[in-house]
MARMI-594105 format. One record per atom (N, C-alpha, C): residue in one letter; x, y, z. Coordinates in steps of 0.05 Angstrom, whole numbers, padded with zeros to 5 digits, always signed. Example, Ala and Ser with C-alpha at 12.3 -4.5 7.8 and 13.67 -1.06 7.14 Angstrom:
BEGIN
a+00264-00114+00156
a+00246-00090+00156
a+00264-00066+00156
s+00257-00045+00142
s+00273-00021+00143
s+00258+00001+00157
***
This chain:
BEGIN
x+00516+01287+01355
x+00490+01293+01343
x+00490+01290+01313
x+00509+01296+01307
x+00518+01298+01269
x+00515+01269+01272
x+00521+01253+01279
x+00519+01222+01275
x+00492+01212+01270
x+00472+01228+01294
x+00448+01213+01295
x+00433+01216+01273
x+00443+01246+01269
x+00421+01260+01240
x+00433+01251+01214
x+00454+01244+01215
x+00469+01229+01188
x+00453+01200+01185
x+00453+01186+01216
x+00438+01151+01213
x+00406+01157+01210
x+00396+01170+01214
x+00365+01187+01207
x+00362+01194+01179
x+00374+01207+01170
x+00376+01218+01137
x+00378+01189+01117
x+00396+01172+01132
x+00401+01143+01107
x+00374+01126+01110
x+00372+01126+01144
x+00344+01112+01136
x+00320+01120+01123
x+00318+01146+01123
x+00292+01153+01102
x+00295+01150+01082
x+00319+01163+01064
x+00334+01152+01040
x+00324+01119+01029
x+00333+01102+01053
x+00335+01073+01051
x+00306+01063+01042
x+00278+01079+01061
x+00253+01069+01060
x+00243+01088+01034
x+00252+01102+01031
x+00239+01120+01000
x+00251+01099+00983
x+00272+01091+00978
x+00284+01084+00948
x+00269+01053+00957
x+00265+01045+00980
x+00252+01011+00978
x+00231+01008+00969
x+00209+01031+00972
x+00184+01039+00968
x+00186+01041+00945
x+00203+01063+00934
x+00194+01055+00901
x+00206+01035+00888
x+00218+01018+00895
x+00229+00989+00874
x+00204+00967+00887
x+00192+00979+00900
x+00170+00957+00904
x+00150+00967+00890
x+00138+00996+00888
x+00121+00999+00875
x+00123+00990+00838
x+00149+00995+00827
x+00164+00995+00805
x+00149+00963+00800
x+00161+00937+00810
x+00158+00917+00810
x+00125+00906+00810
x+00117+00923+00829
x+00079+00914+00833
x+00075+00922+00804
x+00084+00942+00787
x+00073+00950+00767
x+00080+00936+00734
x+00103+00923+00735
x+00115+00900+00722
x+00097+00878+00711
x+00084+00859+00745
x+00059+00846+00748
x+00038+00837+00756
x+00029+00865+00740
x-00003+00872+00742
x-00018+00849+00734
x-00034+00834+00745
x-00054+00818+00722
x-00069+00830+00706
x-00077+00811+00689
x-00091+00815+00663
x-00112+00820+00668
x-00124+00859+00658
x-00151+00855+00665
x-00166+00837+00639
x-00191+00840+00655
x-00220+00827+00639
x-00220+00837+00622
x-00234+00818+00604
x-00238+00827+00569
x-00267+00839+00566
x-00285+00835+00593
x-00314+00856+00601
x-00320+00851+00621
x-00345+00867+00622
x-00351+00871+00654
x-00363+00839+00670
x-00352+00844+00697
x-00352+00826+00710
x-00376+00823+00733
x-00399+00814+00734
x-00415+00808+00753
x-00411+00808+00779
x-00421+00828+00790
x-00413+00818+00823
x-00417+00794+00843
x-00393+00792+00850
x-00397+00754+00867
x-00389+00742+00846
x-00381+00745+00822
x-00382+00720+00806
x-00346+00728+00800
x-00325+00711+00799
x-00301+00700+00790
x-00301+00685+00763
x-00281+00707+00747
x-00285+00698+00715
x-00264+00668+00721
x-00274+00654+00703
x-00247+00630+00708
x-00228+00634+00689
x-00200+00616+00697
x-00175+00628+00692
x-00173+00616+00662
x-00157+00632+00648
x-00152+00631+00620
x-00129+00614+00616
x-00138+00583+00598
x-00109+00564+00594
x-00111+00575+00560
x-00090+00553+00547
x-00084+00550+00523
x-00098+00533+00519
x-00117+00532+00488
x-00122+00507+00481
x-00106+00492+00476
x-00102+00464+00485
x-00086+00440+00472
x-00091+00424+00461
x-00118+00418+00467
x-00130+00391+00455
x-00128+00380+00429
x-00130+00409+00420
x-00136+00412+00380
x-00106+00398+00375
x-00080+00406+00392
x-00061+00397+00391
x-00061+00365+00390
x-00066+00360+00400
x-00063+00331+00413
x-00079+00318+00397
x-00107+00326+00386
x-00122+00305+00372
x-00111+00310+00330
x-00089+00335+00328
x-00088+00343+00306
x-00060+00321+00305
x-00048+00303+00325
x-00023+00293+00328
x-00042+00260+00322
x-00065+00256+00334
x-00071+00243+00329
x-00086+00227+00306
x-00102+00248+00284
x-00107+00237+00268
x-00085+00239+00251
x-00065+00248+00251
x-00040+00249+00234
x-00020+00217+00226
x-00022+00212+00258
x-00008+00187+00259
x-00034+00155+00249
x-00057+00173+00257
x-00077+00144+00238
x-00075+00146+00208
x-00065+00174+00187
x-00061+00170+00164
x-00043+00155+00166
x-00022+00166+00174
x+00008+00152+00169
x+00005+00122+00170
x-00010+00107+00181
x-00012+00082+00188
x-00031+00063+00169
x-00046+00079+00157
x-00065+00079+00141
x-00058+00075+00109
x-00039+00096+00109
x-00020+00095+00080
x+00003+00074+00081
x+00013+00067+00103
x+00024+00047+00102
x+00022+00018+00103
x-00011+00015+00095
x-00023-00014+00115
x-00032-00015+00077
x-00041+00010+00066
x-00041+00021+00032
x-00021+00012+00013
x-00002+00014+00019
x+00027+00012+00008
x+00034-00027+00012
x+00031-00029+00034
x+00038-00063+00031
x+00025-00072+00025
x+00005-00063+00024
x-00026-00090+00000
x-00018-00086-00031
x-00015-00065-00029
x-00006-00061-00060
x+00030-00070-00065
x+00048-00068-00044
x+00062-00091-00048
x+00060-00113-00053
x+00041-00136-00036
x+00039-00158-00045
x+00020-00162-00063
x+00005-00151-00075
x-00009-00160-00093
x-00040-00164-00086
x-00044-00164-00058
x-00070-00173-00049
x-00094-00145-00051
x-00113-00158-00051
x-00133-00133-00054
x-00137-00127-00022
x-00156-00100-00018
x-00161-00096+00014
x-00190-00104+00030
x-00198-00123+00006
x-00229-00128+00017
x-00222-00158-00004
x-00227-00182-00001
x-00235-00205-00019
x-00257-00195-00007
x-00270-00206-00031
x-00309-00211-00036
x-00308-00249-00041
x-00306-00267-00013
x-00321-00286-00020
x-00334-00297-00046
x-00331-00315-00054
x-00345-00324-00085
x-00367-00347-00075
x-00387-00345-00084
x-00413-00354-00079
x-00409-00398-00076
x-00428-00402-00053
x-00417-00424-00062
x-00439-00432-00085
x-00420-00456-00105
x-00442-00468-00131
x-00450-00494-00118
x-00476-00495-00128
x-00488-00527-00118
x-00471-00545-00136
x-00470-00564-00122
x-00455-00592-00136
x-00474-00602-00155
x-00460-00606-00174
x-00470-00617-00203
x-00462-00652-00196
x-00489-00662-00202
x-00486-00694-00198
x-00479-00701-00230
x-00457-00721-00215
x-00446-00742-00241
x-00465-00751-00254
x-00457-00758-00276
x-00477-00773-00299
x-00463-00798-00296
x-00490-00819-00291
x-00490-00841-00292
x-00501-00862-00307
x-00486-00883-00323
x-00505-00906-00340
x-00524-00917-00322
x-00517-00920-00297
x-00540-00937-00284
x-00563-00915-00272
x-00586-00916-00298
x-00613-00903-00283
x-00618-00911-00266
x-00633-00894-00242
x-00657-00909-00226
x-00676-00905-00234
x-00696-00919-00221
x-00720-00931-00235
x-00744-00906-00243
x-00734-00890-00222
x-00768-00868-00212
x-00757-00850-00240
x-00730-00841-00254
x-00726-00827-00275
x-00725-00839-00298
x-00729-00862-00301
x-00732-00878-00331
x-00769-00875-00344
x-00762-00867-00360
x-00804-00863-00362
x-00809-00897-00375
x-00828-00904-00371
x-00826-00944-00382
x-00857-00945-00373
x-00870-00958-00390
x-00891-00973-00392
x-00895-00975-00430
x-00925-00989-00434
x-00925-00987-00453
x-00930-00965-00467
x-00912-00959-00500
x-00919-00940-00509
x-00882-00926-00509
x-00871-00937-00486
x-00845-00923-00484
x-00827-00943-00493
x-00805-00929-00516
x-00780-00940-00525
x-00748-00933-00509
x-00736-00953-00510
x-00707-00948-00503
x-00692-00962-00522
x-00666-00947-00512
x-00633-00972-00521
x-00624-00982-00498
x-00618-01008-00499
x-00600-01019-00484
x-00570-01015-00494
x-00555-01004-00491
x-00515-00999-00493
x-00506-01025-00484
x-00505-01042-00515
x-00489-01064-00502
x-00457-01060-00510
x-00451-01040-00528
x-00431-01034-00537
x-00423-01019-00505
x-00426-01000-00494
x-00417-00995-00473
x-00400-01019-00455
x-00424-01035-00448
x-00422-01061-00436
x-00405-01078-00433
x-00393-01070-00457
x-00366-01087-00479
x-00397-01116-00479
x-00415-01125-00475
x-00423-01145-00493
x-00442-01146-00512
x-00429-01172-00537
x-00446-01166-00562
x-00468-01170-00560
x-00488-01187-00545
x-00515-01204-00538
x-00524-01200-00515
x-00547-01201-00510
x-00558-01208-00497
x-00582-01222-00489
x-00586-01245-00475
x-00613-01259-00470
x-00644-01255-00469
x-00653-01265-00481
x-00679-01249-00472
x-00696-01279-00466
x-00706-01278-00433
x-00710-01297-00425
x-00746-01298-00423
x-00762-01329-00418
x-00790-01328-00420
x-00802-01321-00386
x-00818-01293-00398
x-00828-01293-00373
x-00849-01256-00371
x-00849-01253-00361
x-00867-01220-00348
x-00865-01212-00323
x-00876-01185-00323
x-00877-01181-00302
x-00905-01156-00303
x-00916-01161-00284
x-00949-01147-00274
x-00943-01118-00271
x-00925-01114-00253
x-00914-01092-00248
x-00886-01087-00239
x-00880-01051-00239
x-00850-01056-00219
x-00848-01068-00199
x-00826-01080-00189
x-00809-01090-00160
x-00785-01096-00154
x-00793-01113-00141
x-00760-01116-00134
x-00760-01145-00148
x-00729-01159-00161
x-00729-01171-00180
x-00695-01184-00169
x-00695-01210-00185
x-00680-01226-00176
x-00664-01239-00202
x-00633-01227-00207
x-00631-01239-00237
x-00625-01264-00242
x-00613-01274-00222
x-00603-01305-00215
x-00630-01325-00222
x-00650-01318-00203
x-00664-01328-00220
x-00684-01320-00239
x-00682-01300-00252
x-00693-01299-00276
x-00684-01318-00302
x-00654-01321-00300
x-00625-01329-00308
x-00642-01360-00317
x-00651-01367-00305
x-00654-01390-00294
x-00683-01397-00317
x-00696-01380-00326
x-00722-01393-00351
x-00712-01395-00368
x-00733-01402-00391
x-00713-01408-00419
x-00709-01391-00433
x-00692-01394-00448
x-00690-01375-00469
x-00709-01373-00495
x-00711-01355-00498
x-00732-01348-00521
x-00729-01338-00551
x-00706-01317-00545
x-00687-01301-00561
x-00666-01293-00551
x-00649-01259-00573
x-00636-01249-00557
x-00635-01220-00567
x-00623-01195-00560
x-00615-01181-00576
x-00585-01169-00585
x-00582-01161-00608
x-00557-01156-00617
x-00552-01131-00619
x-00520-01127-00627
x-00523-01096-00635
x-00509-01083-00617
x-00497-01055-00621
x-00491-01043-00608
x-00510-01020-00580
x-00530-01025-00602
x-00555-01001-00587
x-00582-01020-00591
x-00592-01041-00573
x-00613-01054-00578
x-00644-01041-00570
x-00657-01031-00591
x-00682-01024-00579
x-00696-01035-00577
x-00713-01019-00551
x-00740-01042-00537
x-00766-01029-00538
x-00792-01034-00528
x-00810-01027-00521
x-00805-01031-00486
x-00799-01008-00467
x-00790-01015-00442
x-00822-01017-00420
x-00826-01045-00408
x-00856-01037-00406
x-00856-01046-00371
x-00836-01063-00353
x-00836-01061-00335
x-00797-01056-00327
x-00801-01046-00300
x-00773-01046-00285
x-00763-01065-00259
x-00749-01086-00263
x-00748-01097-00226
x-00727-01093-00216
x-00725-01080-00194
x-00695-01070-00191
x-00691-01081-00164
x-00669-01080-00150
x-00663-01099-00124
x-00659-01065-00107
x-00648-01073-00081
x-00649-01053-00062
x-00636-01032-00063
x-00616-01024-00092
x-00613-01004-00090
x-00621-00981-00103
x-00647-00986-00119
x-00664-00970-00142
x-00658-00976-00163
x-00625-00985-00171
x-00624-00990-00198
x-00636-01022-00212
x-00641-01012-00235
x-00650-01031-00263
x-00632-01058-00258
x-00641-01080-00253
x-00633-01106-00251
x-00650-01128-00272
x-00678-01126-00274
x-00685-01143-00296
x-00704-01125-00316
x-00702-01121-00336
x-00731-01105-00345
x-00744-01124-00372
x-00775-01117-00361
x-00791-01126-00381
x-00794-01118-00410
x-00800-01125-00426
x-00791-01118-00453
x-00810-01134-00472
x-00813-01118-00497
x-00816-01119-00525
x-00812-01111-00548
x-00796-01131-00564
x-00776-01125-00592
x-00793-01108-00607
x-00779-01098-00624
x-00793-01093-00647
x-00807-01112-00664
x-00801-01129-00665
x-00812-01159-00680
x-00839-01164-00657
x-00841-01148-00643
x-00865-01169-00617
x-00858-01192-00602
x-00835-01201-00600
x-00818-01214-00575
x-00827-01207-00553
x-00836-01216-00534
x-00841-01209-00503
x-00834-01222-00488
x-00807-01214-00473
x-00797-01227-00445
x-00772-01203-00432
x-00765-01218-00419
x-00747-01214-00387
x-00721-01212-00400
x-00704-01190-00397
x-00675-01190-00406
x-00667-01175-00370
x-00648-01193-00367
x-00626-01188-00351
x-00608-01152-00356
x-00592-01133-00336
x-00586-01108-00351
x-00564-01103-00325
x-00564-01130-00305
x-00534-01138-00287
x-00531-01154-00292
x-00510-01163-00306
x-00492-01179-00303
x-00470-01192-00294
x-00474-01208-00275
x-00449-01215-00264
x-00434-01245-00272
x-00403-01252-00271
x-00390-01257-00281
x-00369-01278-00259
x-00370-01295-00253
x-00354-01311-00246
x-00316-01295-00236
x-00310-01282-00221
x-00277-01266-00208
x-00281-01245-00228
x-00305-01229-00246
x-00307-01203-00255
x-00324-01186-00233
x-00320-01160-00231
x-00337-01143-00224
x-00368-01136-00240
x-00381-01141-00232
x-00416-01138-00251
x-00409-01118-00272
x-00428-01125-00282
x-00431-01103-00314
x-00465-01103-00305
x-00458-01067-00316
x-00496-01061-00321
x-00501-01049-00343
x-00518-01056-00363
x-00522-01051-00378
x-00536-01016-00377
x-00530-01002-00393
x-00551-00967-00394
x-00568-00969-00408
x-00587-00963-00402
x-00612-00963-00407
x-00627-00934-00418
x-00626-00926-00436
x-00622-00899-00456
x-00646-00903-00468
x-00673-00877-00455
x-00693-00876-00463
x-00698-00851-00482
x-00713-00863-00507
x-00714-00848-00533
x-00729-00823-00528
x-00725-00805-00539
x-00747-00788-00539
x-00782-00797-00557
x-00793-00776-00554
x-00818-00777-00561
x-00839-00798-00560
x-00834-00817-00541
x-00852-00839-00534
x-00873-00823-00515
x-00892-00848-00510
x-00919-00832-00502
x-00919-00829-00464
x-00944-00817-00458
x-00940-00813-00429
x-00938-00838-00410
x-00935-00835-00391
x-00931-00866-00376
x-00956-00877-00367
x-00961-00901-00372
x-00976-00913-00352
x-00977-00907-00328
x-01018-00911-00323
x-01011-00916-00285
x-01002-00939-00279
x-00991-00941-00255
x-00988-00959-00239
x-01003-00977-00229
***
């Protein structure tokens, strides 16, 4: 009998001391109450850590870093971090001895120089003949009337009163009168037997009068 009540006595013993290391433990981990009152039916939702702030504070960190370093090699090489394009400039047309016809002002009333010094020649012909109006003009045979006079000089001035020019606008024969009152046909291409042509420039004076009509 002492046996039974000895194995009786440990088990109660056994279920008291298990009972309280369980209660001990339930009380360890308790959850966290609410920070207020809670609605009935309604489940507060569960509480994380923010991270995000983490993650996006990692992120703009590493766009400076990359930023100061993209900083640092421009200013190593010398380059700026924006060129500004430079505007384009319109093309400036060459200056040329050979006028065309529509920018030479000429009728009567208007003076020029002929540049025979340019030309490299000392003379030039001045052949018999006129012309009604501008056109197109043929020096070969202009070449071909007589001669009348000529003029000399480095800078021969004219009274410039017609233009005949061949197909490519420029001055090939022009009509003329000296200062003396000479009136004829001077040649202002010249061409030359295995030379390349010569054209005479044709350099209109200032202050002559307005142009004739046509």
């Amino acid at each position: 009998m002492r046996v039974v009540f000895y194995s009786l006595g440990a088990l109660v013993v056994g279920l008291v001391l298990g009972s309280a290391a369980g209660w001990v433990q339930m009380r360890g981990h308790r959850p966290p109450q609410s920070q207020g009152p809670t609605l009935p039916g309604v489940e507060e939702a569960p509480v994380f850590e923010a991270q995000t702030a983490l993650f996006a504070d990692m992120a703009a960190a590493h766009t400076a870093a990359q930023a100061q370093a993209h900083t640092q090699a421009a200013k190593a090489m010398g380059t700026p971090a924006a060129a500004t394009p430079a505007p384009p400039q319109a093309a400036v047309p060459e200056a040329t001895d050979a006028n065309p016809v529509l920018v030479l002002p000429h009728g009567p009333g208007f003076f020029a120089e002929l540049d025979l010094a340019a030309a490299g020649v000392p003379a030039v012909t001045i052949y018999a003949g006129s012309m009604a109006r501008d056109g197109l003009a043929n020096p070969a045979q202009t070449a071909k009337a007589a001669k009348i006079g000529s003029l000399r000089g480095p800078l021969a001035r004219v009274e410039l009163l017609h233009i005949g020019f061949q197909k490519d606008a420029l001055p090939a024969v022009v009509h003329v009168r000296t200062p003396e009152g000479l009136e004829g046909l001077v040649v202002v291409r010249l061409a030359k037997k295995g030379q390349p042509e010569t054209a005479i420039a044709i350099r209109p004076l200032p202050g002559t009068a307005e142009p004739a009509a046509p």
